[in-house]
MIGU-486184 format. One record per atom (N, C-alpha, C): residue number from 1; residue in one letter; x, y, z; atom name. Coordinates in pm, whole numbers, plus 50000, padded with zeros to 5 digits. Layout:
REM MIGU-486184
+-----+------+-------+-------+-------+------+
: pos : code :  east : north :    up : site :
+-----+------+-------+-------+-------+------+
: NUM :    A :     X :     Y :     Z :   CA :
...
+-----+------+-------+-------+-------+------+
***
This chain:
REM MIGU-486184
+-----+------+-------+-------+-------+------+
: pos : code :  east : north :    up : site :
+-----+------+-------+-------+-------+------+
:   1 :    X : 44793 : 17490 : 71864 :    N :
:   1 :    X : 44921 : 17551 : 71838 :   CA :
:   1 :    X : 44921 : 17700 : 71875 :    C :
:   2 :    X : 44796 : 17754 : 71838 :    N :
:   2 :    X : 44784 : 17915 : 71914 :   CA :
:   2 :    X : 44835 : 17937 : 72059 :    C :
:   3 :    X : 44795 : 17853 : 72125 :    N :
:   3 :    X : 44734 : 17849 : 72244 :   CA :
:   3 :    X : 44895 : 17841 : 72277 :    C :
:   4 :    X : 44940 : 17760 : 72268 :    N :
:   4 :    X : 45101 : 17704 : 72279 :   CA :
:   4 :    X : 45178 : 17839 : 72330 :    C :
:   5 :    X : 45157 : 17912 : 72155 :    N :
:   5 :    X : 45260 : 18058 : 72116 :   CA :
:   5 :    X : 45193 : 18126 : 72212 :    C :
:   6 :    X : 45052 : 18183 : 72244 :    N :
:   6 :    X : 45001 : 18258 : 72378 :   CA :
:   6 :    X : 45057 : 18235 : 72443 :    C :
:   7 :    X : 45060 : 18094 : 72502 :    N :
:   7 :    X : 45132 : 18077 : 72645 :   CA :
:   7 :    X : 45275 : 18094 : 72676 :    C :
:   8 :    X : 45333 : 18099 : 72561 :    N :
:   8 :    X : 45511 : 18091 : 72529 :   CA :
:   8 :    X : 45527 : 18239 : 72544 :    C :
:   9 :    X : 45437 : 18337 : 72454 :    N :
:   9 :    X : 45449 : 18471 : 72468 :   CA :
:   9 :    X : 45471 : 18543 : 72555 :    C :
:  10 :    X : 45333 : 18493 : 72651 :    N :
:  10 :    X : 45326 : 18557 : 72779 :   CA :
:  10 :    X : 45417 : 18533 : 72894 :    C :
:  11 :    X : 45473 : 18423 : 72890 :    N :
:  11 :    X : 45585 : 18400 : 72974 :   CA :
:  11 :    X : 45751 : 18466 : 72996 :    C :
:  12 :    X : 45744 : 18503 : 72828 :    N :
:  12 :    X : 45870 : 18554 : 72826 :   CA :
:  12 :    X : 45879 : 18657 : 72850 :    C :
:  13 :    X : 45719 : 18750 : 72849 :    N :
:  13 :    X : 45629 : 18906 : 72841 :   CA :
:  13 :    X : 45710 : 18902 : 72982 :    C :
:  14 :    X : 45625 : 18794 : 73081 :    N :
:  14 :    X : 45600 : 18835 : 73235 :   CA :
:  14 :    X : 45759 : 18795 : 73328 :    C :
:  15 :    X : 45849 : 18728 : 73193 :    N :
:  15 :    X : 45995 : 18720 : 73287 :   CA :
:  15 :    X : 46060 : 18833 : 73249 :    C :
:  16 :    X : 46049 : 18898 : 73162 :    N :
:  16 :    X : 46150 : 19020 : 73088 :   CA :
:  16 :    X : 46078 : 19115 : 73178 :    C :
:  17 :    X : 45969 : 19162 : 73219 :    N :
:  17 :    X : 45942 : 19281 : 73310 :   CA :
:  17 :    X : 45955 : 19214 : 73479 :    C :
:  18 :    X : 45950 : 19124 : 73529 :    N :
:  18 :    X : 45975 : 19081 : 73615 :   CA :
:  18 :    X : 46168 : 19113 : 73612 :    C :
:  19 :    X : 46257 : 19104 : 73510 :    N :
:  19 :    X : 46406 : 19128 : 73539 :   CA :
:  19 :    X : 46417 : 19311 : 73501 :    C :
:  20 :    X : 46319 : 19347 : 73452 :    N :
:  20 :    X : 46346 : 19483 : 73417 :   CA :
:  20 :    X : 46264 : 19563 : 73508 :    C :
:  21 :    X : 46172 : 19553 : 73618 :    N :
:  21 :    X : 46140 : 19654 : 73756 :   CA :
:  21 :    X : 46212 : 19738 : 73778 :    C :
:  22 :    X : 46170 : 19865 : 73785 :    N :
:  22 :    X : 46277 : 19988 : 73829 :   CA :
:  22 :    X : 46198 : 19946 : 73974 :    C :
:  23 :    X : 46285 : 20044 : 74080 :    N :
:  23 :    X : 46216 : 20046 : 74211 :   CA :
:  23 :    X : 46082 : 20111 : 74208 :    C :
:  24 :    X : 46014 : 20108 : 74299 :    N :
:  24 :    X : 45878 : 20246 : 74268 :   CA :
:  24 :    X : 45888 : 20271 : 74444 :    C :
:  25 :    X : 45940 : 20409 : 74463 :    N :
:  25 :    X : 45923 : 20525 : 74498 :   CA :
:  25 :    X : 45831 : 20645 : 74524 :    C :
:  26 :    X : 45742 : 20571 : 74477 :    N :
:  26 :    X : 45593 : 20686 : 74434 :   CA :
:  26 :    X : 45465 : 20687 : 74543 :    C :
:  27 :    X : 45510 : 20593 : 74662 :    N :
:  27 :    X : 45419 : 20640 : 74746 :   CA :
:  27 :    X : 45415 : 20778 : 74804 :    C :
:  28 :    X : 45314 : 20829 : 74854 :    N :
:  28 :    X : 45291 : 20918 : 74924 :   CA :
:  28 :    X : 45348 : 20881 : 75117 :    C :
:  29 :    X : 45416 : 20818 : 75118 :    N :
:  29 :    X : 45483 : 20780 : 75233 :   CA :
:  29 :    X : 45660 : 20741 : 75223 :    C :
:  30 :    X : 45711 : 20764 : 75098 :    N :
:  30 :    X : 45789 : 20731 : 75075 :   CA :
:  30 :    X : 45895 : 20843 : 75044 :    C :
:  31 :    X : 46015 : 20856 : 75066 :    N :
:  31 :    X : 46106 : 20946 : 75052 :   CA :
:  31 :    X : 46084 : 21094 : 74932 :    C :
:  32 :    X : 46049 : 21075 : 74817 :    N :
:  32 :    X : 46075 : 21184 : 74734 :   CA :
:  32 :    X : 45922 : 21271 : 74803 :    C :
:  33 :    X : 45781 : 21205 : 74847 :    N :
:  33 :    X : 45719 : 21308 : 74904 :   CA :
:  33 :    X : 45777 : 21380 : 75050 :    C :
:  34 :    X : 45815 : 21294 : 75111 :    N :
:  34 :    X : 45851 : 21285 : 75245 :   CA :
:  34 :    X : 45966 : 21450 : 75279 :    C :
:  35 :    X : 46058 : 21422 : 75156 :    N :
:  35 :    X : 46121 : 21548 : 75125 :   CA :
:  35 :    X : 46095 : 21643 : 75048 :    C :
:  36 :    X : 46022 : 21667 : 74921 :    N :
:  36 :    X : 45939 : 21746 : 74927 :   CA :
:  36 :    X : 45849 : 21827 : 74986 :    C :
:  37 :    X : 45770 : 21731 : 75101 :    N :
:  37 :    X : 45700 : 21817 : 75207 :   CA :
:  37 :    X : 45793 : 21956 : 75297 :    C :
:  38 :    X : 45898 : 21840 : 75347 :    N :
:  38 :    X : 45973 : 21919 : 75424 :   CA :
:  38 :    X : 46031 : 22002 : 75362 :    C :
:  39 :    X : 46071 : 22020 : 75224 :    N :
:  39 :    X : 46114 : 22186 : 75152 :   CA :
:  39 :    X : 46034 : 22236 : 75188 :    C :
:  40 :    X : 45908 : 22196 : 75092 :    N :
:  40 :    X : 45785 : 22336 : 75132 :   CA :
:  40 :    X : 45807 : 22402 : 75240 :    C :
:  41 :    X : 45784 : 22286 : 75382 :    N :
:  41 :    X : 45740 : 22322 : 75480 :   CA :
:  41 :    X : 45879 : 22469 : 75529 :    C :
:  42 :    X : 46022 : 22414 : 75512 :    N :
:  42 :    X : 46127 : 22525 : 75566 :   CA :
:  42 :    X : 46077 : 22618 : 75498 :    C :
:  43 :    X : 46077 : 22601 : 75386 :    N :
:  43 :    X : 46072 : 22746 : 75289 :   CA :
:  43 :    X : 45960 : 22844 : 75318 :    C :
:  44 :    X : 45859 : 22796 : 75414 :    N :
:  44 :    X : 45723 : 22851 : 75473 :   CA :
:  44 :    X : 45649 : 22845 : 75327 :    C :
:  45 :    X : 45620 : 22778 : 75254 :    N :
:  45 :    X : 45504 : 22792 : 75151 :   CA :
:  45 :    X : 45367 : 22696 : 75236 :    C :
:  46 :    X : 45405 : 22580 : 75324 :    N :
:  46 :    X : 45308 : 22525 : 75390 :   CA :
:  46 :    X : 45347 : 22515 : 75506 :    C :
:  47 :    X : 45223 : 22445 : 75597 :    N :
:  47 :    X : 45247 : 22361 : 75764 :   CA :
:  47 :    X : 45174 : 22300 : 75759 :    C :
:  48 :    X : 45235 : 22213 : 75888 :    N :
:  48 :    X : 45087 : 22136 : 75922 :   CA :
:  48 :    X : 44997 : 22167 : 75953 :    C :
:  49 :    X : 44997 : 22288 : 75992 :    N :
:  49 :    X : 44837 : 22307 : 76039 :   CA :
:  49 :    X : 44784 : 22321 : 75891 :    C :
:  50 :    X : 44774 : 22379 : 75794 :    N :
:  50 :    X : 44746 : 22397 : 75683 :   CA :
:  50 :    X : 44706 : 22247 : 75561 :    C :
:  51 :    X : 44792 : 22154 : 75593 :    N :
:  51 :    X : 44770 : 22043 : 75503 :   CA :
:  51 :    X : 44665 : 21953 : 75539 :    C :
:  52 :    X : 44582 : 21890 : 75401 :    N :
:  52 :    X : 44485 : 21760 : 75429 :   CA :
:  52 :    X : 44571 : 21675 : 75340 :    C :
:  53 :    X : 44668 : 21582 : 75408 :    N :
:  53 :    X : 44762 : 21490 : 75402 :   CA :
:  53 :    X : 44698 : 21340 : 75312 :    C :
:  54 :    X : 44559 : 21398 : 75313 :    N :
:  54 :    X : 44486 : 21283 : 75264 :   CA :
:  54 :    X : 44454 : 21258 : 75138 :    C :
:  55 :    X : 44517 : 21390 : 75084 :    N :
:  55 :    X : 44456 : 21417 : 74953 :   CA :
:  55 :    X : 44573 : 21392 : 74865 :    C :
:  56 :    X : 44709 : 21396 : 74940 :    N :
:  56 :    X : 44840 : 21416 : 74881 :   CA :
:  56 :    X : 44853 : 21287 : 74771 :    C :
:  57 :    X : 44905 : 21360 : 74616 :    N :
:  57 :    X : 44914 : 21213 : 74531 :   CA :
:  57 :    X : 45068 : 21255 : 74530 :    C :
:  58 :    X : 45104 : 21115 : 74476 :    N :
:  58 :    X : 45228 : 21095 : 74430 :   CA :
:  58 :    X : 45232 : 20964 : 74269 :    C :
:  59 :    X : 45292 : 21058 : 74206 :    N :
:  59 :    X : 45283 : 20952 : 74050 :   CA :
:  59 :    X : 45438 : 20967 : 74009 :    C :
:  60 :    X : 45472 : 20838 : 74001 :    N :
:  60 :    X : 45631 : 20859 : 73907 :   CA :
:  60 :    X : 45611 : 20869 : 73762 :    C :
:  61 :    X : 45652 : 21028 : 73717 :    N :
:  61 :    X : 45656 : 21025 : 73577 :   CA :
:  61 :    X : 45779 : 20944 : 73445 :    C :
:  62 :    X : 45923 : 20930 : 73561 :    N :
:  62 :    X : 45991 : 20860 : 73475 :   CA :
:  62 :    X : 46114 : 20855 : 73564 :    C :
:  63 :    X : 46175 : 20696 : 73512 :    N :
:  63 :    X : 46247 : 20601 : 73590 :   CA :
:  63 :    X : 46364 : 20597 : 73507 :    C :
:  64 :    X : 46504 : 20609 : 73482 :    N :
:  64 :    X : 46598 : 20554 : 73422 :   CA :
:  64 :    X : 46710 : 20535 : 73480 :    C :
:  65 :    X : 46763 : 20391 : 73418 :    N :
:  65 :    X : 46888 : 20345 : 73493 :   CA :
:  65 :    X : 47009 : 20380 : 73436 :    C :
:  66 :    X : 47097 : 20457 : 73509 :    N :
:  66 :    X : 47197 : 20531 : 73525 :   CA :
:  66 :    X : 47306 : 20463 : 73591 :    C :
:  67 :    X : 47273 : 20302 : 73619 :    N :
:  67 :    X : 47392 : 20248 : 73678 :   CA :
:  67 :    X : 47363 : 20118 : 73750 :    C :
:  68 :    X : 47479 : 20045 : 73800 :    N :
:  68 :    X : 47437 : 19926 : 73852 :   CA :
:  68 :    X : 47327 : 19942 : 73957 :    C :
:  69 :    X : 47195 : 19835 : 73949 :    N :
:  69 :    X : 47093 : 19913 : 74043 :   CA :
:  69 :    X : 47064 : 20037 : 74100 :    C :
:  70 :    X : 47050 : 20124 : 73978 :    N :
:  70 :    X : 47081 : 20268 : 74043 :   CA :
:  70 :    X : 46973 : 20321 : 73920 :    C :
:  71 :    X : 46886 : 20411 : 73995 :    N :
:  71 :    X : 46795 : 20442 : 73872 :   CA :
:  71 :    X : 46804 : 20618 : 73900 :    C :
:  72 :    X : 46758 : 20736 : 73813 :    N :
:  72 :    X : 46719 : 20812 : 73850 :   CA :
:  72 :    X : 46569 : 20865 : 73866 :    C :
:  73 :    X : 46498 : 20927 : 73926 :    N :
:  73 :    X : 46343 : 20915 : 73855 :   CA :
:  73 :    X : 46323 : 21055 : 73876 :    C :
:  74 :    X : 46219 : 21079 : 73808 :    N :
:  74 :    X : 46125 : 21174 : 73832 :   CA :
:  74 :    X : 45978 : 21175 : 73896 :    C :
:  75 :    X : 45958 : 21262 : 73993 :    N :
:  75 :    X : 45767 : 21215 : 74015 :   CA :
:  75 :    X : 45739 : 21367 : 74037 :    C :
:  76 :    X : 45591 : 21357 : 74026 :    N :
:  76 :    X : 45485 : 21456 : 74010 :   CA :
:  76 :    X : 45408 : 21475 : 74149 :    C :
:  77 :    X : 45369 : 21562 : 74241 :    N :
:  77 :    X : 45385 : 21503 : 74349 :   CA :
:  77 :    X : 45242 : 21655 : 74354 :    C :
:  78 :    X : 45117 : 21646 : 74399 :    N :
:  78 :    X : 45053 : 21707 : 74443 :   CA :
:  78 :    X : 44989 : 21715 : 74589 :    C :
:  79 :    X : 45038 : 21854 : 74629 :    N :
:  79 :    X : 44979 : 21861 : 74791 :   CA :
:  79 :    X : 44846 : 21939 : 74773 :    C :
:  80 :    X : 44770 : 21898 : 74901 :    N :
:  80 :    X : 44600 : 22001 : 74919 :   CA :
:  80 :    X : 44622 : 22056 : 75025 :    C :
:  81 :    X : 44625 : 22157 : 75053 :    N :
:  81 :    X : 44593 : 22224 : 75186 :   CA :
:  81 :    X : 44414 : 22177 : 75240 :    C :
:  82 :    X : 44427 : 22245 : 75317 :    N :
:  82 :    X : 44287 : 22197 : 75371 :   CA :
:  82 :    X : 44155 : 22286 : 75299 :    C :
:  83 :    X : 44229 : 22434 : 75273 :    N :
:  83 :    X : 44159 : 22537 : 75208 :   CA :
:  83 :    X : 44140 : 22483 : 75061 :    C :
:  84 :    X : 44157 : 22361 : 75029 :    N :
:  84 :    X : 44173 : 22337 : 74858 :   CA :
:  84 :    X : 44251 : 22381 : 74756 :    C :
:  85 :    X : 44354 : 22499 : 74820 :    N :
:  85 :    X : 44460 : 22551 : 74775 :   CA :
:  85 :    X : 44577 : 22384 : 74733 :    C :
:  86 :    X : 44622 : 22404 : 74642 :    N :
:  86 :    X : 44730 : 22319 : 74572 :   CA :
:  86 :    X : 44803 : 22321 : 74556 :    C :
:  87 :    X : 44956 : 22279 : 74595 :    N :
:  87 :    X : 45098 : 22307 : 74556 :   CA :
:  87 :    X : 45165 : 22156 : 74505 :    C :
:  88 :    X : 45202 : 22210 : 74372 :    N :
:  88 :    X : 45236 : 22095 : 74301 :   CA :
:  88 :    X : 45400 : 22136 : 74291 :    C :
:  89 :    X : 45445 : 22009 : 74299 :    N :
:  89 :    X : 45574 : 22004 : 74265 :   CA :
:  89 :    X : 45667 : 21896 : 74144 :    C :
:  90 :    X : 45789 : 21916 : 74146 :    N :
:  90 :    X : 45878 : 21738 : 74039 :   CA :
:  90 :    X : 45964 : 21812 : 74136 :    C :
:  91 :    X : 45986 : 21646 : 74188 :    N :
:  91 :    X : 46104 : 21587 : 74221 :   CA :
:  91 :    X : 46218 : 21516 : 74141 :    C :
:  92 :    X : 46353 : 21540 : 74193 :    N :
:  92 :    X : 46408 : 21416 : 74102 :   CA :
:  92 :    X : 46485 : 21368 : 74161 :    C :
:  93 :    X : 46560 : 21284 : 74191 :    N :
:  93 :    X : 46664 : 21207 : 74301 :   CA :
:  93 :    X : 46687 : 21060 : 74230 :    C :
:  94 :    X : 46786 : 21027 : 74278 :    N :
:  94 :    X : 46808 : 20856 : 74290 :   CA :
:  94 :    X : 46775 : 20755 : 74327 :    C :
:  95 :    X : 46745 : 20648 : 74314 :    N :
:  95 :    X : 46719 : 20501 : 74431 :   CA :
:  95 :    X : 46780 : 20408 : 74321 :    C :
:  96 :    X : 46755 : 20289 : 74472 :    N :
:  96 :    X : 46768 : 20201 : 74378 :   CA :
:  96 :    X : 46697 : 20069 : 74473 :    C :
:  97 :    X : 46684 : 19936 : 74401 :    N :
:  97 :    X : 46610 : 19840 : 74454 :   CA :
:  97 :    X : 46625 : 19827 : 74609 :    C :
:  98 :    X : 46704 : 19892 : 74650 :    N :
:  98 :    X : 46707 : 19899 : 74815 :   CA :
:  98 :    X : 46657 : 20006 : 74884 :    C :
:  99 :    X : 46707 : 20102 : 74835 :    N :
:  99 :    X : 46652 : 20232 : 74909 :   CA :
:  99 :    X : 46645 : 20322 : 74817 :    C :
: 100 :    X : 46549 : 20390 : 74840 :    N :
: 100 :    X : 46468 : 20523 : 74765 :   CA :
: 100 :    X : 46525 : 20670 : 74796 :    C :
: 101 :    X : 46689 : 20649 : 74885 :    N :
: 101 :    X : 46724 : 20795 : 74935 :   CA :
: 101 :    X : 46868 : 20772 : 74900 :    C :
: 102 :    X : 46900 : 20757 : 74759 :    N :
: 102 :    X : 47018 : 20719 : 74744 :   CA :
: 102 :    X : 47124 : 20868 : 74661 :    C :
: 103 :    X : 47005 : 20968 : 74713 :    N :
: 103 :    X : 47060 : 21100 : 74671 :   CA :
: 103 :    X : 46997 : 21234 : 74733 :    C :
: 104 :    X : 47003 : 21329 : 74750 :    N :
: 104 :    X : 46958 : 21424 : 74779 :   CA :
: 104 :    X : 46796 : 21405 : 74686 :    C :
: 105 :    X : 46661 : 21515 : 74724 :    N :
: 105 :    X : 46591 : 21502 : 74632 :   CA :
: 105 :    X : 46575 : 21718 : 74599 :    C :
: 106 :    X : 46612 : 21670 : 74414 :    N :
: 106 :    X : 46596 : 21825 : 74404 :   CA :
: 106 :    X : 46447 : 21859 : 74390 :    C :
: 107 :    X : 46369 : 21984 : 74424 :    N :
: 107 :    X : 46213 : 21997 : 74432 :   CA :
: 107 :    X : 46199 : 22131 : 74374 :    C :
: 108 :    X : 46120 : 22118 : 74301 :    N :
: 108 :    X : 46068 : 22232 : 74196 :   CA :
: 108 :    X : 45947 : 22206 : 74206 :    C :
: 109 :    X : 45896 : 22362 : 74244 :    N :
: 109 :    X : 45804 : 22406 : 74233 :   CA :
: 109 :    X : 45699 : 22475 : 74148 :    C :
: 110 :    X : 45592 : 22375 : 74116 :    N :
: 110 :    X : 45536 : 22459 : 74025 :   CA :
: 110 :    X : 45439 : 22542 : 73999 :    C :
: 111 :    X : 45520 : 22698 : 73988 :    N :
: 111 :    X : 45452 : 22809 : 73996 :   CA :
: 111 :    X : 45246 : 22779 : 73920 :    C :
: 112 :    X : 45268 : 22759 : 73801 :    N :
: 112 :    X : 45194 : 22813 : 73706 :   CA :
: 112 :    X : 45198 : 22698 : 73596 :    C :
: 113 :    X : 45055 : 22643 : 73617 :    N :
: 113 :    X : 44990 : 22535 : 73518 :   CA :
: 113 :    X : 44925 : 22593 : 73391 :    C :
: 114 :    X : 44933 : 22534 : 73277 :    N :
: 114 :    X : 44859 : 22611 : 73173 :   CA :
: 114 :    X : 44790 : 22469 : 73124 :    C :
: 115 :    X : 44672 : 22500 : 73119 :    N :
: 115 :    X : 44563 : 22426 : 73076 :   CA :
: 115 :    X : 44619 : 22383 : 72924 :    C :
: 116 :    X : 44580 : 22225 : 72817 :    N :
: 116 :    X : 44606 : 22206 : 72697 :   CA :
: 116 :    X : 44526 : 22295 : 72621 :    C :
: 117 :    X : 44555 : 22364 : 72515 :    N :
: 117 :    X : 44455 : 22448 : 72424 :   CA :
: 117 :    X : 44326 : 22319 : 72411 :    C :
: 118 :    X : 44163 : 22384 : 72360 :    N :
: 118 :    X : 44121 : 22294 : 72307 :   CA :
: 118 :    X : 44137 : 22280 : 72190 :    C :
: 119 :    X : 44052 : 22181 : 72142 :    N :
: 119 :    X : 44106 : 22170 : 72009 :   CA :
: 119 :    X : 44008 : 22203 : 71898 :    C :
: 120 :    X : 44114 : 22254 : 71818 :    N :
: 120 :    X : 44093 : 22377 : 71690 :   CA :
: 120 :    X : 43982 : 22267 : 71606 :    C :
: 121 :    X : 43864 : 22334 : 71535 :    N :
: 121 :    X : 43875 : 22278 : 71423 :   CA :
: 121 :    X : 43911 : 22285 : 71325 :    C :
: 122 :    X : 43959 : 22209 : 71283 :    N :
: 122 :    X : 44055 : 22149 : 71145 :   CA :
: 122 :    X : 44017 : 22250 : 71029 :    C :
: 123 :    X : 44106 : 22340 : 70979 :    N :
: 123 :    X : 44051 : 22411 : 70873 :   CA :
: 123 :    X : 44105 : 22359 : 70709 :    C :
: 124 :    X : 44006 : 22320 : 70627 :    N :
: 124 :    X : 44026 : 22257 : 70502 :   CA :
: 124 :    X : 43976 : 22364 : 70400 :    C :
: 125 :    X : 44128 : 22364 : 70303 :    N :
: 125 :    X : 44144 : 22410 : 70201 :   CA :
: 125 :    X : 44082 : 22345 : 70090 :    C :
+-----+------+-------+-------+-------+------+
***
């Protein structure tokens, strides 16, 4: 009878995220880096001669639907120059299960990372 409810569980687990997929957008070949690069690049903060393209990540930090197949997202998008120099950016724009350029993408740049404090020890009264 366990075995049953496991198997009943997991089915309904793997159809409810199978109907709830946002698009994913988050390659490093895919529109929100694709335009990102090219800000940098007008704005002269990079070039090609300057980038190792190999190193470039792309992570979607967050997806929400804003409309019929229409999501907005956010991603986190880190470039390497070749010098090991780093320019990180968030993107945010639209897609949706068809296409990933279903809006302009806005790109912010981020100046200045601050490390998490470590952590305190606990002072008891």
């Amino acid at each position: 009878m366990k075995i049953l409810l496991l198997i009943i569980s997991l089915l309904l687990l793997s159809s409810s995220l199978l109907l709830a997929k946002d698009p994913d957008c988050s390659g490093v070949e895919r529109w929100p880096t694709k335009i990102a690069y090219g800000k940098l690049k007008n704005a002269g903060i990079t070039n090609n001669y300057n980038m190792d393209f190999t190193k470039t990540k792309t992570v979607r930090l967050a997806s929400e639907k804003i409309g019929e197949d229409l999501y907005r997202q956010v991603h986190y998008i880190k470039f390497t120059e070749i010098s090991g120099k780093t320019i990180e950016v968030l993107t945010v724009n639209d897609v949706s299960s068809e296409e990933c350029s279903m809006s302009d993408v806005d790109v912010y740049v981020i100046a200045k990372h601050f490390e998490p404090y470590p952590q305190l020890p606990s002072i008891s009264r």
